[in-house]
Structure formats: structure tokens, C-alpha cells
N, C-alpha and C positions, 0 to 999 in steps of 0.2 A: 259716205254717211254724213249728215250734215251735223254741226259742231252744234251741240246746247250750249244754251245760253246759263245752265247753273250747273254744275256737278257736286253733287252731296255725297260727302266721304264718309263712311260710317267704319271707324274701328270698332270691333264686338272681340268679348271676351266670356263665355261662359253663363252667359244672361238672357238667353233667348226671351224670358218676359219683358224686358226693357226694350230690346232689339223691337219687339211686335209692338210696342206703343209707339215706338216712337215711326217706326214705318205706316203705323195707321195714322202718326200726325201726317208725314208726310203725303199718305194719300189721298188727304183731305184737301192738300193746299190748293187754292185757287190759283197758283202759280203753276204753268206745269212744263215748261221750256228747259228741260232737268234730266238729268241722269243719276242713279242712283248708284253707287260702287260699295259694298259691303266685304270687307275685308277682317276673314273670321281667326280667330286666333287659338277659339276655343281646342278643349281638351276630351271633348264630347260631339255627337252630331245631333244636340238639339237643336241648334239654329240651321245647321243645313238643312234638319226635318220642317222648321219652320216654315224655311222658306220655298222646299218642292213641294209642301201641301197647301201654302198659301195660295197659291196662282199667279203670287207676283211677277211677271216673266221680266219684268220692265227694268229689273234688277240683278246688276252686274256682282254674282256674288266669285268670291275666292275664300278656299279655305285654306288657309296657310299649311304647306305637308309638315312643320314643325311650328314652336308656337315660338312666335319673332322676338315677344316682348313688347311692352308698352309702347315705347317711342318707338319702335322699328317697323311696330304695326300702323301706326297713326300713321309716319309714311310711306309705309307700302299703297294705303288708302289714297294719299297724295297724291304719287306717282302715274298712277292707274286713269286720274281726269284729265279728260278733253276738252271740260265747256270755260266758256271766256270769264265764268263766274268760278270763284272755288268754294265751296260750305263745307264746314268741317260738322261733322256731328257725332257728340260720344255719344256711343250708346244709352247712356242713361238721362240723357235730356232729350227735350222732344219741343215742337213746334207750338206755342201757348193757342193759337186761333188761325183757324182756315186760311188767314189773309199776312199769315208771319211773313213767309217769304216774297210774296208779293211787295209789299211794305221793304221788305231790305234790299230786295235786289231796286227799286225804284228811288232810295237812297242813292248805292253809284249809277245805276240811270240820269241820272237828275246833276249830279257831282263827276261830270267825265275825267278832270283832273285830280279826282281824290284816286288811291289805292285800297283804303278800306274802309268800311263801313261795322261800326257797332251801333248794339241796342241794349237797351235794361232785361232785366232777368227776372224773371220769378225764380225766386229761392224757394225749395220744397222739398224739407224734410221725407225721406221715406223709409221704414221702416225695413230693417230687414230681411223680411219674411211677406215680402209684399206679395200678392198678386195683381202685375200689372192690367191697369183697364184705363179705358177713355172715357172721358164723361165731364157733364157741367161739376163745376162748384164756387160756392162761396168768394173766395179768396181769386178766383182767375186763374188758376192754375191748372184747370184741365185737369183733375186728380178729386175727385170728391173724398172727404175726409182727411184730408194732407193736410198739415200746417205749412203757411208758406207767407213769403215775405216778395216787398219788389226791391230791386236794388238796382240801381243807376249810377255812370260818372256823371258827377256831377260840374257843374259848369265851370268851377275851378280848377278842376284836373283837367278841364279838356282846353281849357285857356291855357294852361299850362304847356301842356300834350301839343299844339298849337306852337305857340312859340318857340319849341324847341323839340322838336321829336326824341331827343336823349333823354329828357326828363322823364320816358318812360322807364327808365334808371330806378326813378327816387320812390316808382308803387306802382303797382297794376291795377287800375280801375277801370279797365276796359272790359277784365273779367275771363272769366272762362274762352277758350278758342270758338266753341258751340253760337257763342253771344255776334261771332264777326262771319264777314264776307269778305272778299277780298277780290281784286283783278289776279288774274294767272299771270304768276312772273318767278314762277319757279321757288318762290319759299317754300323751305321745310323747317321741321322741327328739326334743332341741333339736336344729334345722338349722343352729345359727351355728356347734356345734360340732366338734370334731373328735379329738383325741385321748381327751377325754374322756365319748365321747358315752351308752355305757353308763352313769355316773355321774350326769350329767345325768336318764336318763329313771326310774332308784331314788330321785333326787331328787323328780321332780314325783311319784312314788306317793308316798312318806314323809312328803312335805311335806303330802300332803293328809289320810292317816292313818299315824305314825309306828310302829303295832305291825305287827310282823312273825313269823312263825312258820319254822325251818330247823331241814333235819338235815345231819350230815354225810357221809353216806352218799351217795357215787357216782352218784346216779340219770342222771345225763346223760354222755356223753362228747363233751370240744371236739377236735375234729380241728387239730391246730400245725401250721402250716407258713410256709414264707418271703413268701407271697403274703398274708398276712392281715392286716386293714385298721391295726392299730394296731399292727404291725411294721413299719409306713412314716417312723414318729415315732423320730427319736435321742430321744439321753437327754436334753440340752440343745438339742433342736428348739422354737425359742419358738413356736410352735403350742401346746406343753405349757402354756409359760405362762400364754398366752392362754386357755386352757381354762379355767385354776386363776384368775385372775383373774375370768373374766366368771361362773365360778359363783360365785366369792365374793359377787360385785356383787348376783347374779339371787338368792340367797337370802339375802341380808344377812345374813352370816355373822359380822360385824366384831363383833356380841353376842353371841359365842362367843369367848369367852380363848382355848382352843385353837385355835379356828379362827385366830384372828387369828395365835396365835404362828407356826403354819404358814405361814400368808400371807408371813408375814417372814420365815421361812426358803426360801421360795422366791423372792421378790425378790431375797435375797442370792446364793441360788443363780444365779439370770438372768441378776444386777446391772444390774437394773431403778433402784436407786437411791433415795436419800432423798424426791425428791417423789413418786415413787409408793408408799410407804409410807404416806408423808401422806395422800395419798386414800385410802386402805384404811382409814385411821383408826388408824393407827399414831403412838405418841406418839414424838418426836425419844429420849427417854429411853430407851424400850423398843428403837429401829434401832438407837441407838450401843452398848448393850450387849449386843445380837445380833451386832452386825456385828462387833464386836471378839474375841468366843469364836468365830463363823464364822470369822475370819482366822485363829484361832490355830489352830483344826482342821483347818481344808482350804486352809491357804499353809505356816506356821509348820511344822507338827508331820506336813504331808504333805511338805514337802521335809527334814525331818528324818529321819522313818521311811525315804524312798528310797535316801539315803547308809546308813543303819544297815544297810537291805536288802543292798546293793551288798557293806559289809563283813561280813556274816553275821550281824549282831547282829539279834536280835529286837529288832522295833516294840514306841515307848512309846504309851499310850493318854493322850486329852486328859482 
């Protein structure tokens, strides 16, 4: 059997309306050097039904005999590709215009020593109680009636992302997994983790070759809603932490200044504390002089700001 040139991974969960838009994006694409792998997780057989009344034969589906779990399904979907391209695709985002993939894979085309390739996003609100459908609208989003927004790295993150591939450390503006492409070199999602598990698997590509190629141009739309897996995480849920931590550890980040100073700003944020500093490799010098501009910004000058708030007065900055 000869090797495709893109394998599209689709983990499904319980969603067969999302599953069928975004396979009718993909039917559309003017790309078609592709294999589709659908790896179902679901606790129903709507999407099986889906998919033997569709006609789609073209499509590698598996339903999981138990249901694996988020990250475990994402890489069972992984696992399963053959083509020299890898696209990951959640189920609830879908292809923005006939010429998406086309457009990305023509990215590392064009870039042979890059490893991956991202693009901008339509952000698009859905409600949830949707019934999914294809169609023009307003906004570019392939969604008539959706609110929706575009969102790109923008050139300072990727100058950044550029000079140092660790800085992918200090933010992810790369975006969703859905938004990238990538050469086959055997990354997976790490399974220990959890909030940050897109982060993790741009890790192990970059790690192994750090050049990358991106536009900012919309090719993808991620479908938002209150059910999505890294909407389960507050803002101080120490899962977060633990994330930010165990990648520190897993790419020995601690030889990265930035990286480190970051480290310490999130143990301050935790208040995780002095000895865990200390193992990060934090010098006692470096925590006490953190931690005392931390107090004074987010104790001092935020219980300041709230009285000025109360009496009308505009906030001072630290």
C-alpha cells in the first residue's frame, strides 16, 4: 500500500454532530494525498452509525472496546498513522476553507528543514445544543450564525519560538494541536499529563528538530465550548502546576534564564515555596528577590488598587 502523504487523526468522544462537520470539511479539501484514522471513544454507537451510513469507506475507523480516555485516545489516533505528514484533529474543529490543508501541508513542502508547521484560527463560540451544519458565513468561519474571532502567533512569539525553542516554556501561542502539522518522528502526547498536554507533544517535535515553519492565516477553526478538555482546569488548579513543573524537569529547562525565571514565578504564584525552588535550581538570592516584587504586586499594590477602585480613583501600576 503506498504511504500518504497526510494522515488526519481524529479522536471522537460522544459527538457524532461535530465528528460529521468536520469530516465533511475534510471531504471538501482540495488536498487529498490523505488518510483518515478515527479513533472513537464514545459510550454510544452514534458515530459508528454515522460512519456505516455515511459511505465513507475512505475512513480508518476504530472503536475503542473501552473508553481509553482523553490523552490515551488522542494517542491511540497517533499510533495508527502511516503518512509522512501527521494532522491531528479534535473532533470539534474542522477545516475553515476547501484549500486548508492544501495551504499547510505546502508550508512543510516549501520548509523541508522545518518539523512543524502552524496556522491562525478562527475562534468560534458554539453553543451547546448545537446542530452541526456546513455552510458560508459572515465572520469566515464556516458556521453561519456563530460568533467568532481570528487569532494568530503573532511575530513576537514566533521570533521568540525561533531563537530558542524552550521559550515555548514561557506561553503557547501556537494554539490548539488541530492548528499544526508536523513531519512523523514519532511524538506523542505525554500521558502523565494534563493541563498542559498540547505543550508537551510541540515539545517532543521541537525537541527533536527546533525549526518550524507558520502563517497566520485562519486555516483551521477550533469549535469553544464549556465541555472542552482544558476548561476543566481553574486558573489556580494545581494540576496547572504540576504540568509547569514536570515539563520543566522532562526538558531540563533550569539552562534556560527564562525558563527558570518563569519557574519562579509560578511557584510564587502556587506558593509551592522555597524548597521547591531549590530543586528547580533556583538560587535563595534569585526566590527572595522574586518574591518580594511578587508581594508587592499581587498583596501590597492589589489591596491598594481595590480601595482606590471602591473610591473612584484610578489604579497605580507596580
Amino acid at each position: 500500500m503506498d504511504i500518504p502523504k497526510v494522515s488526519i487523526c481524529i479522536p471522537a468522544y460522544n459527538n457524532a454532530a461535530e465528528v460529521k462537520r468536520l469530516l465533511e470539511s475534510i471531504l471538501m479539501q482540495t488536498f487529498r494525498d490523505l488518510e483518515i484514522i478515527l479513533t472513537d471513544d464514545s459510550t454510544n454507537e452514534e458515530i459508528a452509525e454515522l460512519i456505516k451510513s455515511s459511505g465513507w469507506e475512505d475512513i480508518r475507523y476504530i472503536h475503542n472496546e473501552k473508553p481509553l480516555g482523553h490523552i490515551f485516545n488522542w494517542n491511540k489516533s497517533l499510533s495508527e498513522a502511516q503518512g509522512e505528514y501527521i494532522k491531528i484533529m479534535f473532533s470539534d474543529d474542522w477545516f475553515t476553507a476547501p484549500d486548508s490543508l492544501e495551504k499547510m501541508v505546502s508550508l512543510l513542502d516549501r520548509a523541508p528543514e522545518a518539523s512543524l508547521a502552524f496556522c491562525g484560527t478562527m475562534q468560534v463560540m458554539l453553543p451547546e445544543d448545537e446542530q452541526a451544519v456546513q455552510g458560508d458565513s459572515a465572520d469566515g468561519s464556516g458556521q453561519p450564525g456563530k460568533k467568532a474571532y481570528a487569532r494568530a502567533a503573532e511575530d513576537w512569539y514566533t521570533d521568540r519560538l525561533a531563537e530558542d525553542y524552550r521559550n515555548l516554556f514561557l506561553g503557547n501561542e501556537i494554539g490548539a494541536p488541530s492548528a499544526t502539522l508536523y513531519r512523523a518522528c514519532g511524538a506523542m502526547f505525554d500521558e502523565k499529563s494534563n493541563w498542559a498536554s498540547d505543550m508537551f507533544l510541540y515539545f517532543e517535535i521541537l525537541s527533536r528538530n527546533p525549526r518550524f515553519v507558520c502563517t497566520q492565516e485562519p486555516l483551521i477553526s477550533i469549535g469553544i465550548h464549556e465541555a472542552q478538555y482544558t476548561g476543566m482546569f481553574e486558573e489556580k488548579d494545581l494540576r496547572k502546576f504540576n504540568d509547569t513543573l514536570y515539563m520543566y524537569e522532562k526538558y531540563q529547562l533550569r539552562e534556560s534564564q527564562a525558563c527558570r525565571e518563569y519557574m519562579l514565578r509560578q511557584i510564587l504564584k502556587f506558593r509551592q515555596g522555597w524548597e521547591t525552588a531549590g530543586q528547580c535550581g533556583i538560587s535563595r538570592g534569585e526566590y527572595l528577590k522574586q518574591g518580594i516584587s511578587w508581594f508587592w504586586e499581587n498583596t501590597v499594590l492589589g489591596y491598594w488598587n481595590g480601595a482606590m477602585h471602591k473610591l473612584g480613583i484610578r489604579k497605580i501600576e507596580g
